[in-house]
Each structure stands twice: as C-alpha cells, then as structure tokens.
C-alpha positions in Angstrom: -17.1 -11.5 13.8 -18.2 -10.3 10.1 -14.4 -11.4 9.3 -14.2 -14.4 10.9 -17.8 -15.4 8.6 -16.2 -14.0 5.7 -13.2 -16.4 6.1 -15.4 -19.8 6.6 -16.9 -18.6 3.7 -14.2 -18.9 1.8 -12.9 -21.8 2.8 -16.3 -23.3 2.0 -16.4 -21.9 -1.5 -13.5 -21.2 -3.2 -15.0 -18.8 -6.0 -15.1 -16.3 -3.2 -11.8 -15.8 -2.7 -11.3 -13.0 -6.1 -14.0 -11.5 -5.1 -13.3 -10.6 -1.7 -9.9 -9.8 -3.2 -11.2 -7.0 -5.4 -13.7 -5.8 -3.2 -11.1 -5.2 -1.0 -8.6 -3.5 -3.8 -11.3 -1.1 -4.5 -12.0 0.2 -1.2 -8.5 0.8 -0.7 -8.0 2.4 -3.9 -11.1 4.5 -2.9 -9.5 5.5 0.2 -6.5 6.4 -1.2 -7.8 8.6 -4.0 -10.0 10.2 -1.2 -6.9 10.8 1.3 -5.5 12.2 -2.1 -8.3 14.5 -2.6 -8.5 15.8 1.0 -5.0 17.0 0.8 -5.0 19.0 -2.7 -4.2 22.8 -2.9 -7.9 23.3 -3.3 -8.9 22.2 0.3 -8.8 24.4 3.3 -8.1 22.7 6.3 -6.6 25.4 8.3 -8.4 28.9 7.7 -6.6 30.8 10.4 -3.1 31.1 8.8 -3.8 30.3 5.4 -7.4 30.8 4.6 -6.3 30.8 0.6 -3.9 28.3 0.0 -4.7 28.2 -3.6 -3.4 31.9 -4.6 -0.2 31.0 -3.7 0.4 28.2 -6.2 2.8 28.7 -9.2 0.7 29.3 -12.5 2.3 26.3 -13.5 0.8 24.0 -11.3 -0.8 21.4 -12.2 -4.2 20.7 -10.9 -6.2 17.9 -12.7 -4.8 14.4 -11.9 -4.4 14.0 -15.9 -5.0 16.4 -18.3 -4.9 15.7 -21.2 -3.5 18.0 -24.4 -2.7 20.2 -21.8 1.0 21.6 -21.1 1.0 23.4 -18.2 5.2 24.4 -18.5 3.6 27.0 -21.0 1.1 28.9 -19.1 1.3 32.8 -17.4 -0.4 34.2 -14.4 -3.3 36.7 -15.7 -4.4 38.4 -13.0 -2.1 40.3 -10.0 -0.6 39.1 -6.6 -2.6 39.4 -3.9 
C-alpha cells in the first residue's frame, strides 16, 4: 500500500525519485552498521558458554572501526589471563 503510493508519486513528480533513493541508502547503511555493531567482541549474546567474550581477544585487536594515530601491531597485554 505505502509502496505502491510512493511509486505514483514518483511517477507524478520526478524530483522524488533521488530522494527516495537516498532515503533508502541510508536506512540500509543504518542497518548494516547496526548488524555490525550487534556482532562485535563487545556484545554478549550467549552468556552461558561464554559470558566474557572480550577477555579472550588478542591485545592486538582492533576495536574502534578507525582509529586514528593509533597502531595497534605495537601494543602488550597489561594485566594477567584469566
């Protein structure tokens, strides 16, 4: 129904077209960054075999999607293994 409106719409008027276009690119990108975010080392989805993922990451792991003047190849665990 709403789709179906959308598309006479845009048949009617023509300037609609890009901007249905990058409404639509940003809601996917959303989506994807969000799918992205839900499946990082920081998120515990399943607490009975691995309630702390994160403490078994390499110290060289990086964690920020860019970091900048970072360099992560350099860095050493400080504390001890659990």
């Amino acid at each position: 129904m709403i789709f179906r409106t959308a598309v006479e719409h845009a048949r009617r008027h023509r300037g609609l077209i890009p901007q249905f276009f990058f409404i639509v690119l940003g809601m996917g990108s959303a989506g994807v960054y969000l799918v992205r975010l839900a499946k990082g080392p920081h998120v515990t989805w399943d607490k009975t075999n691995n309630p702390e993922p994160w403490n078994k990451l390499d110290p060289t792991y990086q964690y920020k999607f860019v970091a900048v003047g970072m360099d992560y190849k350099d860095l050493k665990k400080n504390g001890p293994d659990f």
